[in-house]
The first five atom37 places (N, CA, C, CB, O) and aatype in JSON, in Angstrom:
{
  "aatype": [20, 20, 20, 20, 20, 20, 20, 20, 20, 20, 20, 20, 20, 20, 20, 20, 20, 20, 20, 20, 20, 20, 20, 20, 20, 20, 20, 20, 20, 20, 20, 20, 20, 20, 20, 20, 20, 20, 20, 20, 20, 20, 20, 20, 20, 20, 20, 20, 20, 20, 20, 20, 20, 20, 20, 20, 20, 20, 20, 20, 20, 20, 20, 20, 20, 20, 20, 20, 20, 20, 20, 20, 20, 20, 20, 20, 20, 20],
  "atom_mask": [
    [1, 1, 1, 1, 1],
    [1, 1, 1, 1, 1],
    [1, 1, 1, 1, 1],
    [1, 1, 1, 1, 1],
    [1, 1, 1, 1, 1],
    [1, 1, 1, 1, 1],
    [1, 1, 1, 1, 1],
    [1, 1, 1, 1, 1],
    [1, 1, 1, 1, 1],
    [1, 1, 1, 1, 1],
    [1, 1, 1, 1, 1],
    [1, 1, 1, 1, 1],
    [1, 1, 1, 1, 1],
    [1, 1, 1, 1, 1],
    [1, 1, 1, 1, 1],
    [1, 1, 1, 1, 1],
    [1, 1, 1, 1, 1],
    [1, 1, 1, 1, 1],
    [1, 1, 1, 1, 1],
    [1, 1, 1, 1, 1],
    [1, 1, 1, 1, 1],
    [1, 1, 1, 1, 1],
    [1, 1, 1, 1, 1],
    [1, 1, 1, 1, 1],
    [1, 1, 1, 1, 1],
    [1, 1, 1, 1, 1],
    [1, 1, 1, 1, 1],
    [1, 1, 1, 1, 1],
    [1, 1, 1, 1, 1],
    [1, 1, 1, 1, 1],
    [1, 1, 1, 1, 1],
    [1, 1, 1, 1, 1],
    [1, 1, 1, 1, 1],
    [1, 1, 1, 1, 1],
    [1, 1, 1, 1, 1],
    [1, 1, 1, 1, 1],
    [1, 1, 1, 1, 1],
    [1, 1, 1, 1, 1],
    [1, 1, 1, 1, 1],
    [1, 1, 1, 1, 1],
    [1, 1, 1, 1, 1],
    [1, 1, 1, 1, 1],
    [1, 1, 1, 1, 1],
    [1, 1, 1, 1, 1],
    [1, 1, 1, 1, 1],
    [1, 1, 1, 1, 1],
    [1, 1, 1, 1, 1],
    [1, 1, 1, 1, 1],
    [1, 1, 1, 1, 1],
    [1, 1, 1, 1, 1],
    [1, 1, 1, 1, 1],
    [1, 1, 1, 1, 1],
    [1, 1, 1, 1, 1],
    [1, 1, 1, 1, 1],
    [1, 1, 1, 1, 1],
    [1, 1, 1, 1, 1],
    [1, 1, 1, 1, 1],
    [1, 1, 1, 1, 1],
    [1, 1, 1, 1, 1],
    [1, 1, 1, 1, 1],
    [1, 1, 1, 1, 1],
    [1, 1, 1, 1, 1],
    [1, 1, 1, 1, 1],
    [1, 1, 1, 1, 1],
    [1, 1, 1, 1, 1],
    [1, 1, 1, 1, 1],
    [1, 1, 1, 1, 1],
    [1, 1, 1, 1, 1],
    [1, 1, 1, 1, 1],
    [1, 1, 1, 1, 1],
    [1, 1, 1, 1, 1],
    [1, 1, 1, 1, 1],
    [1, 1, 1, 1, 1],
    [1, 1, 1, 1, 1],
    [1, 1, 1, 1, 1],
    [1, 1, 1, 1, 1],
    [1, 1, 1, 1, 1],
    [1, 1, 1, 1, 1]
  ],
  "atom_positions": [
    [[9.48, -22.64, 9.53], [8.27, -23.07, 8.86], [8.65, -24.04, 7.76], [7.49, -21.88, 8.3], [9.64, -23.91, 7.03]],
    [[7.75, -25.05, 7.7], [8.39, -26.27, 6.83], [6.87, -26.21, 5.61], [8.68, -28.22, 8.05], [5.66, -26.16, 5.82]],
    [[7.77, -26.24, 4.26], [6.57, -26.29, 3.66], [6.66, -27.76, 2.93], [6.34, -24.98, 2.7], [7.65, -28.14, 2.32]],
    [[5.55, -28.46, 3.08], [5.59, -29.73, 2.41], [5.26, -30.02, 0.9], [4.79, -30.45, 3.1], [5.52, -31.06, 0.31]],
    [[4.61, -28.87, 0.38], [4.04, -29.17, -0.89], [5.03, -28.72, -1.79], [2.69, -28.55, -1.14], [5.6, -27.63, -1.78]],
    [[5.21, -29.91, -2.77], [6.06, -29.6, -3.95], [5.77, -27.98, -5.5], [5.87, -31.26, -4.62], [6.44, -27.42, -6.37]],
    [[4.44, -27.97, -4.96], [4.45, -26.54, -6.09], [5.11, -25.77, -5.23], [2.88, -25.71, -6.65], [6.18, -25.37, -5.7]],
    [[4.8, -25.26, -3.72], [5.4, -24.34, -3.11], [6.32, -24.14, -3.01], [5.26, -24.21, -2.4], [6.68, -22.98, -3.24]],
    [[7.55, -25.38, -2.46], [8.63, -25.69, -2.24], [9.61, -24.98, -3.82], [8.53, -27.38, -1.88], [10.77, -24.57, -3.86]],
    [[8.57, -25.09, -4.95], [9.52, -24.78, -6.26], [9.55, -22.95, -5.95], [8.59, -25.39, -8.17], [10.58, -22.29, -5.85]],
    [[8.53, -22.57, -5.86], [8.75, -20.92, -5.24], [8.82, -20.82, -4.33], [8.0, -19.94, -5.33], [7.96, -20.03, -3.97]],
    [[9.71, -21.35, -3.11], [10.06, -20.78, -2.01], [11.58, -20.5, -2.41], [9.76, -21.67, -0.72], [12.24, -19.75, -1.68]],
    [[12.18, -21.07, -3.57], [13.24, -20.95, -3.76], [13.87, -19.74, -4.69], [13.43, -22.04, -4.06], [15.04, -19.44, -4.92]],
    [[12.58, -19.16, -5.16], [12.68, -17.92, -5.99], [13.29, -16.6, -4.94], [11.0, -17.57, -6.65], [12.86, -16.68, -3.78]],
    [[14.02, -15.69, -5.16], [14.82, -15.04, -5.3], [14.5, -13.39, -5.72], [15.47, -15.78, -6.04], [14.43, -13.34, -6.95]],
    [[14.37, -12.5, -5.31], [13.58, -11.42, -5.9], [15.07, -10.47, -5.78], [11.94, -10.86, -4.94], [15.7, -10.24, -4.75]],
    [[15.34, -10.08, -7.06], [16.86, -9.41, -7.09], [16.47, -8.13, -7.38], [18.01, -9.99, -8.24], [15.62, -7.91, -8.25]],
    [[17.07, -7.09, -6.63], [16.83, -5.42, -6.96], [17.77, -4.88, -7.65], [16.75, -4.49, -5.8], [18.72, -5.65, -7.55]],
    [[18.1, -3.88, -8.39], [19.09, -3.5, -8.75], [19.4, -2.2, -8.64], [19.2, -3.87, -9.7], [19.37, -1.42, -9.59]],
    [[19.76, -1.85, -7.26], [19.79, -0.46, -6.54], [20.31, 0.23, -7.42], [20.54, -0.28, -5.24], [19.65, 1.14, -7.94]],
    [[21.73, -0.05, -7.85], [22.2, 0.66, -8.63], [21.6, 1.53, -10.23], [23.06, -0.1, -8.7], [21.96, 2.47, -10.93]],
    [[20.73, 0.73, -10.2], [19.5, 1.15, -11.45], [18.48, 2.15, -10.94], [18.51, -0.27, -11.96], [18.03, 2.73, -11.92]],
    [[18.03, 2.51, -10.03], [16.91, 3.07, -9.35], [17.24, 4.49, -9.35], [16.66, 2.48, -7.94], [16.31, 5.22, -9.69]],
    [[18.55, 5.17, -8.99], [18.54, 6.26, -9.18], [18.3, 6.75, -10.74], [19.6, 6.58, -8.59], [17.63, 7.72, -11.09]],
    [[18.96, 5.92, -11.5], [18.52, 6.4, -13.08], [17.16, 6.31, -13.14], [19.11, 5.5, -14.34], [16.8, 7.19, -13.91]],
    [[16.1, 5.61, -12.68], [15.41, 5.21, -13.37], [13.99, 6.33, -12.61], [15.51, 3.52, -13.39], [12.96, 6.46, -13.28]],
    [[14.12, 7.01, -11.31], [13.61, 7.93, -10.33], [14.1, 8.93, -11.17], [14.07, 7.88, -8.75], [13.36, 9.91, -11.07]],
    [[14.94, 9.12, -11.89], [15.55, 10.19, -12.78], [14.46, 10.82, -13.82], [16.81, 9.52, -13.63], [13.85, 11.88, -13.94]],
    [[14.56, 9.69, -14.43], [13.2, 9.79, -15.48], [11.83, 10.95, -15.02], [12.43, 8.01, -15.47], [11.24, 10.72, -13.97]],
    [[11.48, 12.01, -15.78], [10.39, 12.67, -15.19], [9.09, 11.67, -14.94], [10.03, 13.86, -16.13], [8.39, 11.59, -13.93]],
    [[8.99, 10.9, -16.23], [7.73, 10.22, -16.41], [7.52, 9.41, -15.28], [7.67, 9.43, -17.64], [6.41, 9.2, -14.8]],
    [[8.62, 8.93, -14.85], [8.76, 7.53, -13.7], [8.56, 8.22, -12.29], [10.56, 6.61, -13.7], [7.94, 7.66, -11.39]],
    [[9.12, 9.47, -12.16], [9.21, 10.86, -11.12], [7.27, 11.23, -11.07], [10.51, 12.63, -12.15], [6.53, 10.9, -10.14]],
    [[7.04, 11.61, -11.71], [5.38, 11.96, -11.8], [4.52, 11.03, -11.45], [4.89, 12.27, -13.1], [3.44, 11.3, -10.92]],
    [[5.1, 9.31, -11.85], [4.14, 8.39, -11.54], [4.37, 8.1, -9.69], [4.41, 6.95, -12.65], [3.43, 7.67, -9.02]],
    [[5.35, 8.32, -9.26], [5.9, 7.82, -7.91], [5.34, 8.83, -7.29], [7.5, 7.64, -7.65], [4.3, 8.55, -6.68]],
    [[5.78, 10.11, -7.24], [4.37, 11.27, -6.75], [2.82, 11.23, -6.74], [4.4, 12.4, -7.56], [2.06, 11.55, -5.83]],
    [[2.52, 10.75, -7.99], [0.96, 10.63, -7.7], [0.78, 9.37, -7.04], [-0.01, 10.69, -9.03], [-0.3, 9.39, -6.47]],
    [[1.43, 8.18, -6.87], [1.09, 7.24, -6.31], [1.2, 7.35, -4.62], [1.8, 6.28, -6.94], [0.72, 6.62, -3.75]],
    [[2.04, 8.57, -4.55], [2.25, 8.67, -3.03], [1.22, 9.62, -2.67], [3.74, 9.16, -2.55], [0.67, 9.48, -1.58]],
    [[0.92, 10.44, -3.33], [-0.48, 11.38, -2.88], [-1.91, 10.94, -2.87], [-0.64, 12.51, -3.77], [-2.72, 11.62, -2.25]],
    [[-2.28, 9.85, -3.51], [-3.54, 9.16, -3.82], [-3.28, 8.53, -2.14], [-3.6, 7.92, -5.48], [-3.93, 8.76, -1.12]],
    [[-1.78, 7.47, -2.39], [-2.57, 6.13, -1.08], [-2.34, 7.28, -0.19], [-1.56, 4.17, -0.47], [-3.17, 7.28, 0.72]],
    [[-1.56, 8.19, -0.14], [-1.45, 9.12, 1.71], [-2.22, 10.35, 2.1], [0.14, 9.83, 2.05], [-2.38, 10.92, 3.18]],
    [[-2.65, 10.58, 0.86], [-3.56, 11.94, 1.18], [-4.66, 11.43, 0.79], [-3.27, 13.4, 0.44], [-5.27, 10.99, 1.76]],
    [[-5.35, 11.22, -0.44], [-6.66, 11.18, -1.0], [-6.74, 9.46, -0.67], [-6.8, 11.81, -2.82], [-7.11, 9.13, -1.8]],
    [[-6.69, 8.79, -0.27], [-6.9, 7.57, 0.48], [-7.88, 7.76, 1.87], [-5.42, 7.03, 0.87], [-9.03, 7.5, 2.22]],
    [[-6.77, 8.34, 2.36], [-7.35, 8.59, 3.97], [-8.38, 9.8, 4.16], [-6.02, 8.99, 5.04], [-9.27, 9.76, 5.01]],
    [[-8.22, 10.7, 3.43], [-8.93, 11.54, 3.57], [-10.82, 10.85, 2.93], [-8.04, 12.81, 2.79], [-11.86, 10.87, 3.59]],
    [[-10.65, 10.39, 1.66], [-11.74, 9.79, 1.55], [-12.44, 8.76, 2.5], [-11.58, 9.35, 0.56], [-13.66, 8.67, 2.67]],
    [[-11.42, 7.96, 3.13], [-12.32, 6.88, 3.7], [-12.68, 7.59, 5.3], [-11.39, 5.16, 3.75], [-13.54, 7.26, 6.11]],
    [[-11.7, 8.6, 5.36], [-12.29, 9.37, 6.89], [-13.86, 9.69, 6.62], [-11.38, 11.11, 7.31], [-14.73, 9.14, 7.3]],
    [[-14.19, 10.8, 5.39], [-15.6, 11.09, 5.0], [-16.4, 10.36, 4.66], [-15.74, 11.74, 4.21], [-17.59, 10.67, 4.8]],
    [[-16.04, 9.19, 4.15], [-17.43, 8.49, 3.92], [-17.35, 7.76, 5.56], [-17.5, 7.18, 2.29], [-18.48, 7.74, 6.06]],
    [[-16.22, 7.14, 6.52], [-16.61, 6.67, 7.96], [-17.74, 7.47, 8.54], [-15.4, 6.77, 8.94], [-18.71, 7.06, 9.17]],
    [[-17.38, 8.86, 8.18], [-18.28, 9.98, 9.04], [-19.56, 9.95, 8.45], [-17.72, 11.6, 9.0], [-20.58, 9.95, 9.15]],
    [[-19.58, 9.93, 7.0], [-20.91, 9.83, 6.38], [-22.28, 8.74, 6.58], [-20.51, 9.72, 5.16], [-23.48, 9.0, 6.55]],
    [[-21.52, 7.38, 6.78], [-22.04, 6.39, 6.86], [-22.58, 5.95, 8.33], [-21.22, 5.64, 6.28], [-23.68, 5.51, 8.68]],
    [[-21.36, 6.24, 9.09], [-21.17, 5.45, 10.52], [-21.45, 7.13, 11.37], [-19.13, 4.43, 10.82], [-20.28, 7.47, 11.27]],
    [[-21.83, 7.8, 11.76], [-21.65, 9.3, 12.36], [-22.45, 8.64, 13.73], [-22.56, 10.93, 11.32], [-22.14, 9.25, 14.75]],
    [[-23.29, 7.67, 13.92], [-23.95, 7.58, 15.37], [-22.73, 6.01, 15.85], [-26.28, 7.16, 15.26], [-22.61, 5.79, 17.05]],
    [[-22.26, 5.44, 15.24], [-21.03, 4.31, 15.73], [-19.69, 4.76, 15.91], [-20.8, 3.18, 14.69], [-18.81, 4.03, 15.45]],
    [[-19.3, 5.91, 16.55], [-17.71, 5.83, 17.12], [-16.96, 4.75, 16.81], [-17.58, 5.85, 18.58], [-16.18, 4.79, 15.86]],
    [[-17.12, 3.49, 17.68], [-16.31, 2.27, 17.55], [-15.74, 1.83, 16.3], [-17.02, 1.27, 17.95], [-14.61, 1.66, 15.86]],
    [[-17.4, 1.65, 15.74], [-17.35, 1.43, 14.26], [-16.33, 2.06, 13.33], [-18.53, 1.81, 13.78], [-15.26, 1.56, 12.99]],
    [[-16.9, 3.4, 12.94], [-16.18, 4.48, 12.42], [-14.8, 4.68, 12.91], [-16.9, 5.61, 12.65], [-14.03, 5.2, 12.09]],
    [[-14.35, 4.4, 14.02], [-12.76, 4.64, 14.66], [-12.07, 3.36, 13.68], [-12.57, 4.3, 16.82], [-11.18, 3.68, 12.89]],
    [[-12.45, 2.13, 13.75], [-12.33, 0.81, 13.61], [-12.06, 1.21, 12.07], [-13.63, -0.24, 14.14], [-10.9, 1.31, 11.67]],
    [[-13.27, 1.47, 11.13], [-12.61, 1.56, 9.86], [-11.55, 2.56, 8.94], [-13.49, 1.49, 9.31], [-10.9, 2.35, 7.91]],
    [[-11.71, 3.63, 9.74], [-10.25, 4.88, 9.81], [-9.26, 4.33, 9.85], [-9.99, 5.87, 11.03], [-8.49, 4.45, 8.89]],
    [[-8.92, 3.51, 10.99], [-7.68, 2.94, 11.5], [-7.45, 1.91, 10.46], [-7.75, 2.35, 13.02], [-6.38, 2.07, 9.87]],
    [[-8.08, 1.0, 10.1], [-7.88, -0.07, 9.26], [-7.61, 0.48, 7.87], [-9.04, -1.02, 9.3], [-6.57, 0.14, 7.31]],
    [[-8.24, 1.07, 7.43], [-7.51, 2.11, 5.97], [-6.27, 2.41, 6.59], [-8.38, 3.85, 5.44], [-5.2, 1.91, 6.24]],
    [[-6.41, 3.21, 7.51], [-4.43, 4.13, 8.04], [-3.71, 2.72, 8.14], [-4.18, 5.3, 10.31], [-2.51, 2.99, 8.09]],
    [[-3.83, 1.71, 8.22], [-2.86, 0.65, 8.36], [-2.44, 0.04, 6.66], [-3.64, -0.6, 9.44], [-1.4, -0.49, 6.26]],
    [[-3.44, 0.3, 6.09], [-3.46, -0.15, 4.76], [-2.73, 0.84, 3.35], [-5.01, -0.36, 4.58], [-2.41, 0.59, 2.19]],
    [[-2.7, 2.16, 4.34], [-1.98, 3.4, 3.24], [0.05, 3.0, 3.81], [-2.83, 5.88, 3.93], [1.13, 3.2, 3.25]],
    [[-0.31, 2.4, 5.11], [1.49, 2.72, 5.61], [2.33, 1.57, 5.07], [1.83, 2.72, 7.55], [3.54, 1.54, 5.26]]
  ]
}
């Protein structure tokens, strides 16, 4: 893919550096530990589970429909 435009071209060249070695300290932390848990229980449990009930609430005579927007949340929590 060729990008021609000069703003883009200046951030295509950016670089996103991790620093693995930092992550276990930093998962260490309770505070940082509590936030990574609730962030994983909201998008994987209370995500899906909400948008299943209101599909059913809203859509209950559209199958298609209702299948269609289940699935599209479940793609959006993974």
């Amino acid at each position: 893919m060729h990008i021609h435009s000069k703003s883009c071209a200046s951030h295509a060249k950016f670089q996103l550096q991790v620093r693995y070695e930092v992550l276990g300290k930093l998962l260490g932390e309770r505070g940082m530990l509590k936030q990574v848990g609730l962030s994983l229980v909201l998008n994987w449990l209370v995500g899906p589970a909400l948008i299943t009930g209101l599909a059913w609430a809203f859509l209950p005579d559209l199958p298609g429909y209702r299948n269609g927007v289940i699935l599209v949340r479940g793609g959006a929590a993974t």
